[in-house]
N, C-alpha and C positions, 0 to 999 in steps of 0.2 A: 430624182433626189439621190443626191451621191453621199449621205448621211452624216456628213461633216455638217459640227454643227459651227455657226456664229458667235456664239455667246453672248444673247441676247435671249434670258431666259430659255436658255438651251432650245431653241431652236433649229433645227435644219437649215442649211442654207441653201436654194436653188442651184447650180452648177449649169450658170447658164456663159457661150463661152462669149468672150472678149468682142470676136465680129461681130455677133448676134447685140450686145450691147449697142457696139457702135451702129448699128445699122438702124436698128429702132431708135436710137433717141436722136439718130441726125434726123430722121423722118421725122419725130417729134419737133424739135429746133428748125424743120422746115414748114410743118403746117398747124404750130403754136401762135396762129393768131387769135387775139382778145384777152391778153393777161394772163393772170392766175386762174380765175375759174376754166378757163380754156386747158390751162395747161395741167390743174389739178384731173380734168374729167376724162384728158387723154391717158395720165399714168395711171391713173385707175382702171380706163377700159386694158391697157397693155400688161399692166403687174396684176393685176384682181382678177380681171373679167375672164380674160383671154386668156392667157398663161398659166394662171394661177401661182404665180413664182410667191405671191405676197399675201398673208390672208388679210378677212378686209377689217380684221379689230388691229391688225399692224398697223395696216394704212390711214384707217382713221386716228389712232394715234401718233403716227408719224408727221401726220398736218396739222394736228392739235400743237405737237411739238414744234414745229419750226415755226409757230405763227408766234410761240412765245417766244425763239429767239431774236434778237437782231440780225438782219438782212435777208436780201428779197425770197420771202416763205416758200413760193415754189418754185425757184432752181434750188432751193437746198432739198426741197423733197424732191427734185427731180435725179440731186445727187443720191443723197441718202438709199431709192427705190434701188439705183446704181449698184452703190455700195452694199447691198445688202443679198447682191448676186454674187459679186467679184469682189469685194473685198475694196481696198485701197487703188487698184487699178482701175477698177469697174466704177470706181467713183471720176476717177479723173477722166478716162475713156468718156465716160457719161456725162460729166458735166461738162466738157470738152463741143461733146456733138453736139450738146443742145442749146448751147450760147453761140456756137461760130456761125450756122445758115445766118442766126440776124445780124451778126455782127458785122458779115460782109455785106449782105444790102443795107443795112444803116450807114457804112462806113461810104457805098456806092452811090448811095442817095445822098447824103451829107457831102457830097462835092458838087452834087450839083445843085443844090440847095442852095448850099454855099460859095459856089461858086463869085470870082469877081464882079462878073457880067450877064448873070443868067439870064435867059429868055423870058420877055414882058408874063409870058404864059404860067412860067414856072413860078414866078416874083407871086401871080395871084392864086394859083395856085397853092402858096404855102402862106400867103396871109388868110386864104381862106380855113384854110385846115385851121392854122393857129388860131384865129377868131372862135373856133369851136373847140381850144380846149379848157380853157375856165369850165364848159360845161363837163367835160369830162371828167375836172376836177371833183365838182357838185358830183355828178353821178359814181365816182369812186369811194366818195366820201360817206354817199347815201346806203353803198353797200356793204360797208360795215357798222351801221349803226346797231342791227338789230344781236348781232353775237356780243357787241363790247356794251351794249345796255342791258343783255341778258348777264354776263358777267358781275356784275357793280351787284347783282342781288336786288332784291326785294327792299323797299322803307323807303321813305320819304329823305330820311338823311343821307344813305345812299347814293339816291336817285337824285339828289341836289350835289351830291358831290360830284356826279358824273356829268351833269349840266357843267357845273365850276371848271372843272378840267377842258369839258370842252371848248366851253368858252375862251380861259387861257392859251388853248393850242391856237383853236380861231385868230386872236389877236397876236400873238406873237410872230404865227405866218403871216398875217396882213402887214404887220408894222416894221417886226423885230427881225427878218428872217434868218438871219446871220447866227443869234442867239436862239431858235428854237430848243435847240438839242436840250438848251437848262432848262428850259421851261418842261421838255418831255420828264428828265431827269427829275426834275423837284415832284411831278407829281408822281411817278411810280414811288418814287420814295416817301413822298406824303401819306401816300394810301399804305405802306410798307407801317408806320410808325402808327396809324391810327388803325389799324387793325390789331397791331399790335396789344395796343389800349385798351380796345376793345374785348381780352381774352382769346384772342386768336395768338398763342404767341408762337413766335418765331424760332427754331434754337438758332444758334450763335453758327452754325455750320452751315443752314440755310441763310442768314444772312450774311454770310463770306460768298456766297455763290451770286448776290448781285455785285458785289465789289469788283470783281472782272470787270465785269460790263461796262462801271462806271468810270473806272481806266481806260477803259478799253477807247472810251469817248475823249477822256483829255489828255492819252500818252503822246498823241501820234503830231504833237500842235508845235514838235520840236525842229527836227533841220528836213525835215521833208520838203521837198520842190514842191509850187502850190500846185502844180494838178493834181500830182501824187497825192498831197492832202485834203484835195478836194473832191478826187475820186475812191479816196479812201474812207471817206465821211459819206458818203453816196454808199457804197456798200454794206458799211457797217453800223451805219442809222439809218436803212430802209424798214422800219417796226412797219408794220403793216401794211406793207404795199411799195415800189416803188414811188408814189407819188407826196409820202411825207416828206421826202427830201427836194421837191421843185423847190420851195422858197427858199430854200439854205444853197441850195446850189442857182439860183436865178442871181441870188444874189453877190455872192461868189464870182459867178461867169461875167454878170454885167457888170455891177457897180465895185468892186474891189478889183477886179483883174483886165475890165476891156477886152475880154476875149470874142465877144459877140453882142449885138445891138439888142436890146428888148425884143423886139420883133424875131429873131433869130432866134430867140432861145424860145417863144414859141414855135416854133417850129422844127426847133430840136427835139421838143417834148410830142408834136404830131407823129414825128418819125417814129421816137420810142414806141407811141401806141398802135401805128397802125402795119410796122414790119413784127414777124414772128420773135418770140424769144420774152425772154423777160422784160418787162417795161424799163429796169435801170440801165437798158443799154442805151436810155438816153444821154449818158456820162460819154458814151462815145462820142457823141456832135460834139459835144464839149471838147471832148480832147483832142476832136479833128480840127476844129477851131481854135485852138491854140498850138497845135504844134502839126499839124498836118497828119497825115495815116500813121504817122509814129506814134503822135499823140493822142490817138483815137485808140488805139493797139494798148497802148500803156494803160490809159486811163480804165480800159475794161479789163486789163490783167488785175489792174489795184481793187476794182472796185469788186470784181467777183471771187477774190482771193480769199477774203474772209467766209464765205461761204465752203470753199470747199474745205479750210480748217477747222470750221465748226464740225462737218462730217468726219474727217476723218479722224480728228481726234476729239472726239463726243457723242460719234453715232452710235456706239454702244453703251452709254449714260444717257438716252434721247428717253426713256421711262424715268430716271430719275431727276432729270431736267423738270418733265411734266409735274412731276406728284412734289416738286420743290414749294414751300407753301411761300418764302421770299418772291419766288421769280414771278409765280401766278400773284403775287400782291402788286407785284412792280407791275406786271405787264396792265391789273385792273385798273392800276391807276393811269399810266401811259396809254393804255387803247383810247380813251374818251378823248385826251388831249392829240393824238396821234388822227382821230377823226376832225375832231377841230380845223388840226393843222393842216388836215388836206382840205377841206371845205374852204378856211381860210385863204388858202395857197389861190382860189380864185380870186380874188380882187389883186393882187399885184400882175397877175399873169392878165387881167382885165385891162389893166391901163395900160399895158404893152402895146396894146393898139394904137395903130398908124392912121387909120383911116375909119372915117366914117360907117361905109359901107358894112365893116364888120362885124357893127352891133346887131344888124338885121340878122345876122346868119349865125352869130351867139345866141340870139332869141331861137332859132328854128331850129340850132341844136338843143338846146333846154328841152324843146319840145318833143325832138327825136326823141331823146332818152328818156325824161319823165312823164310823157303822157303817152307817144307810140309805141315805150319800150322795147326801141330795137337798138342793136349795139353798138358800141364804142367803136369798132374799126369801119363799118358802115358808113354811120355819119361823119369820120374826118374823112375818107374817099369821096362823100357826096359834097360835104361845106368845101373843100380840095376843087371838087369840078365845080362848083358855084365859081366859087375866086378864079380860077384858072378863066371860065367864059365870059365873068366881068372886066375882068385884062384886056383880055380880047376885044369888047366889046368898046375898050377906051378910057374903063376909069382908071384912076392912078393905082399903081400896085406897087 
């Protein structure tokens, strides 16, 4: 410790140097496969366990807080742990290392995915993967039920309002997907106003601190090029995971802009879950498919941009973030809706199907996940060699 401090509750800050950042979190961004929990259990073992650069009431408030911000929770904790060694460098250095390993195999993979004419192999290969992500959706959906129905509190009124929400995220992903964001929007804000009522009150200061936010959602709908808009919206409304934004951007990608067929943009969504890195680097197929590696490059500069502005100008407000009683109202009423929406987000990504063949292997994922509970990059590798050997074997891919 070099006894400078942060200024984060006067804290010391590690004095850890630049390479040593880059070095672990490329390693990081190269063997972060399986999401968030993956990626929260690595900065933990390397900031906490090992190092001790971070202690562990920091770090568990550090993930408390980005889960209440908008955009994908762990690369802003993977910034912030950054940040909290080096400063403003150590954040860019760091969020840097740990988004680029996927970005270039997604980017690597998304041509040949996408390619014009790919091989019969390849073609069943990623109908098969796609075919098992509906289930993926169900099982990311499933794993945040138990912290956003622990939140909503105790009481039957509560606990019906938390069903309500969910439900409306549900249908708005199945139906609406375009419009989710107001449907997220009206219920953090519903629960904001009925808590209110209820003697929980708000002051005027805490509720200016959702008002960003809610700009933050409908500044950007002005002369922006749509992928820039569409991966700007992918960043900056991933609330809980990247997977609440599949139906806003499925529908975006296919039905409003023709950038990719139904079937494509499962497959977009297999790549983001089964290379390393954050799951929104599925905005990259997207922007490979409309504009080629430029627009794959862009689209994940847009989309991960917001994240590192959160950190670097907010990392040291990320305690007062927490204890905001507006934002924790907003976020209790958006969690339930934001699980919804991912649960939801299966039945559009269900009908993308081409073929017959891939309802069998959406059943055998289901089953991977909820009854063998083994994991998410596992079974689109395995449902991946399923499709890939039925190809082969002659059925249409």
């Amino acid at each position: 410790m070099s006894g400078k401090e942060d200024g984060v509750q006067g804290r010391p800050m590690a004095r850890v140097s630049l390479v040593t950042i880059a070095g672990q979190w490329l390693r990081l961004g190269c063997i972060g496969f399986g999401g968030p929990p993956t990626h929260i259990a690595l900065l933990r073992r390397l900031c906490v366990q090992e190092r001790a650069w971070i202690d562990t009431k920091e770090f568990e408030d550090a993930i408390a807080t980005t889960n209440l911000l908008p955009c994908p929770a762990s690369t802003q904790l993977a910034i912030y742990c950054a940040w909290r060694l080096r400063g403003a460098a150590g954040a860019v250095l760091g969020g840097l290392c740990f988004i680029v390993p996927g970005l270039v195999l997604i980017l690597t993979l998304s041509s040949v995915f996408l390619a014009g004419h790919p091989p019969g192999w390849v073609l069943g290969a990623a109908a098969g993967a796609g075919a098992a992500v509906p289930a993926v959706a169900l099982n990311a959906a499933s794993g945040l039920v138990p912290a956003s129905w622990k939140r909503i509190g105790t009481g039957r009124v509560r606990q019906t309002r938390w069903v309500l929400y969910a439900v409306l995220g549900a249908a708005a992903a199945a139906t609406v997907g375009a419009y989710l964001v107001l449907v997220l929007l009206a219920c953090g804000l519903t629960e904001i106003v009925v808590r209110r009522r209820r003697g929980r009150p708000i002051s005027s200061s805490s509720a200016r601190a959702v008002i960003p936010a809610v700009v933050l959602h409908a500044a950007a709908v002005s002369g922006l090029g749509a992928l820039a808009w569409v991966a700007f919206k992918v960043g900056a409304l991933s609330y809980g995971g990247g997977f609440v934004i599949i139906p806003l951007m499925q529908h975006d990608a296919v039905a409003t802009y023709h950038w990719m067929t139904g079937a494509q943009f499962l497959n977009a969504v297999a790549l983001g879950q089964v290379t390393p890195g954050p799951v929104v680097q599925t905005v990259a197929v997207v922007g490979y498919a409309a504009g080629g590696v430029g627009g794959g490059l862009l689209a994940a500069l847009i989309a991960f941009a917001p994240s590192f502005v959160f950190v670097l100008l907010g990392g040291s407000r990320f305690e007062q973030i927490r204890g905001n009683s507006a934002v924790e109202s907003f976020l209790t009423g958006a969690g339930p809706a934001v699980t919804g929406a991912i649960a939801g987000s299966a039945i559009p990504l269900g009908l993308a199907f081409q073929h017959l063949w891939q309802i069998p292997i959406l059943a055998g994922a289901l089953f991977w996940f909820f009854v063998l509970r083994r994991g998410v990059v596992s079974g689109l590798l395995l449902a991946g060699a399923i499709g890939a050997a039925l190809a082969l074997a002659g059925l249409p891919a």
